[in-house]
mmCIF file of the C-alpha atoms, coordinates in Angstrom:
data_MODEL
# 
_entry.id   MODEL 
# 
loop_
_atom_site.group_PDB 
_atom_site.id 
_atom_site.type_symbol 
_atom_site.label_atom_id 
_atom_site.label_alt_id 
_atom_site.label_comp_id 
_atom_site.label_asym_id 
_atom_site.label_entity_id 
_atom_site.label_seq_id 
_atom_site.pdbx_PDB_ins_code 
_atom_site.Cartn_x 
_atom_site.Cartn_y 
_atom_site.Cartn_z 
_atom_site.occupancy 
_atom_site.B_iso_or_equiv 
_atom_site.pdbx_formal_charge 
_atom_site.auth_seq_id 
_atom_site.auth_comp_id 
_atom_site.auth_asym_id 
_atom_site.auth_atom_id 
_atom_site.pdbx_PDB_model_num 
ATOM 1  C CA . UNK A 1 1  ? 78.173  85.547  117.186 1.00 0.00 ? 1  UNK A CA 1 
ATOM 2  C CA . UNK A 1 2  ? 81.218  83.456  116.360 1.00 0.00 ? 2  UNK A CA 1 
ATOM 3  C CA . UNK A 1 3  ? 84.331  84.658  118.768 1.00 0.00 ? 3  UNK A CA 1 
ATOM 4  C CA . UNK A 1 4  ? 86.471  85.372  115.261 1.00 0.00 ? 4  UNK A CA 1 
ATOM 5  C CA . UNK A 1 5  ? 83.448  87.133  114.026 1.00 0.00 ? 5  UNK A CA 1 
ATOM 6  C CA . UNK A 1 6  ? 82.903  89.243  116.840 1.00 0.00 ? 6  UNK A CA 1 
ATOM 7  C CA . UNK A 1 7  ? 87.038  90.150  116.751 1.00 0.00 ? 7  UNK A CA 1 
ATOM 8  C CA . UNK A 1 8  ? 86.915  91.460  113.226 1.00 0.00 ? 8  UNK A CA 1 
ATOM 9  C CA . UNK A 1 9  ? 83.569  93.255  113.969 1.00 0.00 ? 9  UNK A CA 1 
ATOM 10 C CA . UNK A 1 10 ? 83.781  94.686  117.334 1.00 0.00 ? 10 UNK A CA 1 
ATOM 11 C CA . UNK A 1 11 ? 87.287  94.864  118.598 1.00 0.00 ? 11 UNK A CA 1 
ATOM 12 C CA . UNK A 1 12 ? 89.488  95.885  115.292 1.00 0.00 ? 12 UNK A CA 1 
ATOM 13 C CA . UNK A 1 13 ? 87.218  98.910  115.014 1.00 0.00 ? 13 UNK A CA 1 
ATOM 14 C CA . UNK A 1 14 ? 88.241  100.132 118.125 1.00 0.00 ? 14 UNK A CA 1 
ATOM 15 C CA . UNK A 1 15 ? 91.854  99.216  117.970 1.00 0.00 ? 15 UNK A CA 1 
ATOM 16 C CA . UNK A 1 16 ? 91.865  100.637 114.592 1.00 0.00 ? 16 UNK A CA 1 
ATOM 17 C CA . UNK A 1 17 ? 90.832  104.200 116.227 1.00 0.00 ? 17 UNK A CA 1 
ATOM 18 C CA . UNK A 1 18 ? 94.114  104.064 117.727 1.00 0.00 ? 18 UNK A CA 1 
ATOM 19 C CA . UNK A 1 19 ? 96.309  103.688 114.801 1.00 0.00 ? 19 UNK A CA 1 
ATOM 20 C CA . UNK A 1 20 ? 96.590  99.657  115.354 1.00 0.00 ? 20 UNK A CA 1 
ATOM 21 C CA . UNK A 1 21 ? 95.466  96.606  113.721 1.00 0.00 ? 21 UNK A CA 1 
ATOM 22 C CA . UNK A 1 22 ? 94.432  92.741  115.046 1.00 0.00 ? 22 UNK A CA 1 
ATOM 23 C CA . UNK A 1 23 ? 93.608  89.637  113.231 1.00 0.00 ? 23 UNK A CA 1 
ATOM 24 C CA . UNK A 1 24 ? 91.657  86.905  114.890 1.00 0.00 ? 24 UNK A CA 1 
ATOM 25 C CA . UNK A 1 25 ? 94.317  83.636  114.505 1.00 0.00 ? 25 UNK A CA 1 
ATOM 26 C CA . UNK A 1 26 ? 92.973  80.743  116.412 1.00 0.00 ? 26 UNK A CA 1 
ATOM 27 C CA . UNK A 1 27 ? 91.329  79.886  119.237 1.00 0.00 ? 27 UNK A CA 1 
ATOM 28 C CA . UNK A 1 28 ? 91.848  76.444  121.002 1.00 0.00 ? 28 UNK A CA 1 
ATOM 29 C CA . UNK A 1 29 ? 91.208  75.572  124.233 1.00 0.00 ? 29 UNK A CA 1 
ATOM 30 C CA . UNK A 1 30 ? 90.514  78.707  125.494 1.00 0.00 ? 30 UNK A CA 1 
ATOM 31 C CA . UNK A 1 31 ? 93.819  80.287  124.216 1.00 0.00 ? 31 UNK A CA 1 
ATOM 32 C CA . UNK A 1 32 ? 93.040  82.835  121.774 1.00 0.00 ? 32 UNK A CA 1 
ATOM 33 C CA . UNK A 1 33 ? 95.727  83.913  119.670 1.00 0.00 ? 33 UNK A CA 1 
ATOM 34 C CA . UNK A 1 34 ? 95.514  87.422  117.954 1.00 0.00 ? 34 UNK A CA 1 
ATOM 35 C CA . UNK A 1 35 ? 98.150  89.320  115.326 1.00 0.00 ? 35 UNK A CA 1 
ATOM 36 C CA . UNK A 1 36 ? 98.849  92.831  116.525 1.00 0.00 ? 36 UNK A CA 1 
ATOM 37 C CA . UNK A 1 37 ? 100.336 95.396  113.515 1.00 0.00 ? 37 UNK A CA 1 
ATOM 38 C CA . UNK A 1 38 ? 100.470 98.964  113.549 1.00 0.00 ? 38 UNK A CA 1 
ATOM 39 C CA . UNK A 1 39 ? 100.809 100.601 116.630 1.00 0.00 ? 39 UNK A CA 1 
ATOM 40 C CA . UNK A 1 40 ? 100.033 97.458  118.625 1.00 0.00 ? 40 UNK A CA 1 
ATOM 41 C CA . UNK A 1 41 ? 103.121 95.924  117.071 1.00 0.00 ? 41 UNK A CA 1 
ATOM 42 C CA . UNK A 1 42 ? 105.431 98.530  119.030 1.00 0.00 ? 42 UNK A CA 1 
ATOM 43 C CA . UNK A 1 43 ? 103.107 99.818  122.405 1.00 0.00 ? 43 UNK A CA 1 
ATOM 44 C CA . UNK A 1 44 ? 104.703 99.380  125.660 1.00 0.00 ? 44 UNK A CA 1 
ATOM 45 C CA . UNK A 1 45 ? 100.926 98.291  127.104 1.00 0.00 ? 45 UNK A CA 1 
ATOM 46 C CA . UNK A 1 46 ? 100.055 95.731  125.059 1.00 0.00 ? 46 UNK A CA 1 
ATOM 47 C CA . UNK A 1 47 ? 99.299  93.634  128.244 1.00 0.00 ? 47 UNK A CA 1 
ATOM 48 C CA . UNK A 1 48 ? 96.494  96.324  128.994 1.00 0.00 ? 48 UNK A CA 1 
ATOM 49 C CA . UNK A 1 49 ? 94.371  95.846  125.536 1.00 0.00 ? 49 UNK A CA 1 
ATOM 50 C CA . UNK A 1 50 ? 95.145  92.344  126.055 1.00 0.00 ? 50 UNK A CA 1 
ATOM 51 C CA . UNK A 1 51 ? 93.253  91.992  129.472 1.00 0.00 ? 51 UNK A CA 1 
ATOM 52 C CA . UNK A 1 52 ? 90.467  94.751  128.166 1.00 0.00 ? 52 UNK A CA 1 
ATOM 53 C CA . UNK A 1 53 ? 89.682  92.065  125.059 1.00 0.00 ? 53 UNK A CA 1 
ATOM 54 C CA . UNK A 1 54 ? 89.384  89.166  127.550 1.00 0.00 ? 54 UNK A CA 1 
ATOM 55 C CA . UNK A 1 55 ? 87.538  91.398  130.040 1.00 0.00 ? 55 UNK A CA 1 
ATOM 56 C CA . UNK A 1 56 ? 85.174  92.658  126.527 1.00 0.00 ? 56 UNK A CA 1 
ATOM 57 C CA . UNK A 1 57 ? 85.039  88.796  125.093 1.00 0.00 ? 57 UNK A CA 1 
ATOM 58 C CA . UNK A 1 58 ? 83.392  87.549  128.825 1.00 0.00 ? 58 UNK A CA 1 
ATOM 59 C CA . UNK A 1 59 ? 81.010  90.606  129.269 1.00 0.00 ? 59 UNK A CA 1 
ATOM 60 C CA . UNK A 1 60 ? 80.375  90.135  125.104 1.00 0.00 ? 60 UNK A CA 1 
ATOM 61 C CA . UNK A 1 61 ? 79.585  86.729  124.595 1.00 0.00 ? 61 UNK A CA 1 
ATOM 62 C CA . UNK A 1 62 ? 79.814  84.781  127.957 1.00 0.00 ? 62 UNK A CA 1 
ATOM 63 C CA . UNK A 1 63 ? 83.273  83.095  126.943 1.00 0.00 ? 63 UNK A CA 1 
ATOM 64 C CA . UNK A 1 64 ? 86.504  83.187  129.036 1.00 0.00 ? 64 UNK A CA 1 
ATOM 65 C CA . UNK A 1 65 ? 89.443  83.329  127.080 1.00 0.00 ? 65 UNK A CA 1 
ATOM 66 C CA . UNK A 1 66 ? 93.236  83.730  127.178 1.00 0.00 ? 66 UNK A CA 1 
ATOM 67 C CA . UNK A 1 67 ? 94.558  86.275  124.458 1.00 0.00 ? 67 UNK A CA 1 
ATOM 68 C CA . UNK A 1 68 ? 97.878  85.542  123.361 1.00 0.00 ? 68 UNK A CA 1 
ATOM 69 C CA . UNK A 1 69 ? 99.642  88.695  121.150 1.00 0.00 ? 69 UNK A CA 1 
ATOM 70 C CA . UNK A 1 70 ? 101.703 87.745  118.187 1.00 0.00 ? 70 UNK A CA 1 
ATOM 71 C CA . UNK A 1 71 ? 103.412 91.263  117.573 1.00 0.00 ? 71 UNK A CA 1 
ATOM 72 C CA . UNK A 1 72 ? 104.014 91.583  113.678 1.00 0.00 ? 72 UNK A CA 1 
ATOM 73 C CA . UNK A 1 73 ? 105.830 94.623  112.625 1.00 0.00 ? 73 UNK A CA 1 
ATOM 74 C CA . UNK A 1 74 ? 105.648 96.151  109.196 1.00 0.00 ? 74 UNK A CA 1 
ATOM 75 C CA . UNK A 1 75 ? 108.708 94.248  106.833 1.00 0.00 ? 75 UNK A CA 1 
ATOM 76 C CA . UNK A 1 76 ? 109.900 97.738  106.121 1.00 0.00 ? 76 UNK A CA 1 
ATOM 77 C CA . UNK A 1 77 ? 110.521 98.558  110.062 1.00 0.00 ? 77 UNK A CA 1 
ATOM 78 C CA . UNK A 1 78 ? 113.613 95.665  109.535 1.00 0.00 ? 78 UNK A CA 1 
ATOM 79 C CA . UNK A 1 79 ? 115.485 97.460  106.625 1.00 0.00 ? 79 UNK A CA 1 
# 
């Protein structure tokens, strides 16, 4: 399974449960970057999810990676 495949497939579900969302963005030299809206955009522990989604890609699929958040609130949270 492709790393971007196994994002959409595997991790949004469960991010989704808690009122989040997270796009797979690019992945390059073991940097992976990932889009955070919903709740994600505005949690305080970001950092956790971000170490559990390394911690799930390694155990997953074998790969060591570095996730780096790109927090994207909604456009109507800067009116």
């Amino acid at each position: 399974m492709k790393l971007e495949e196994y994002i959409e497939s595997v991790i949004r579900p469960k991010i989704q449960g808690d009122g989040g969302e997270v796009r797979f963005q690019a992945y390059t030299d073991g940097k992976l970057t990932l889009v955070f809206q919903g709740e994600c955009s505005k949690c305080l522990i970001l950092d956790r999810c971000l170490r559990w989604i390394e911690s799930e890609v390694q155990k997953d699929l074998g790969m060591t990676v570095n996730v780096c958040a790109v927090r994207k609130k909604p456009y109507f949270w800067d009116k």
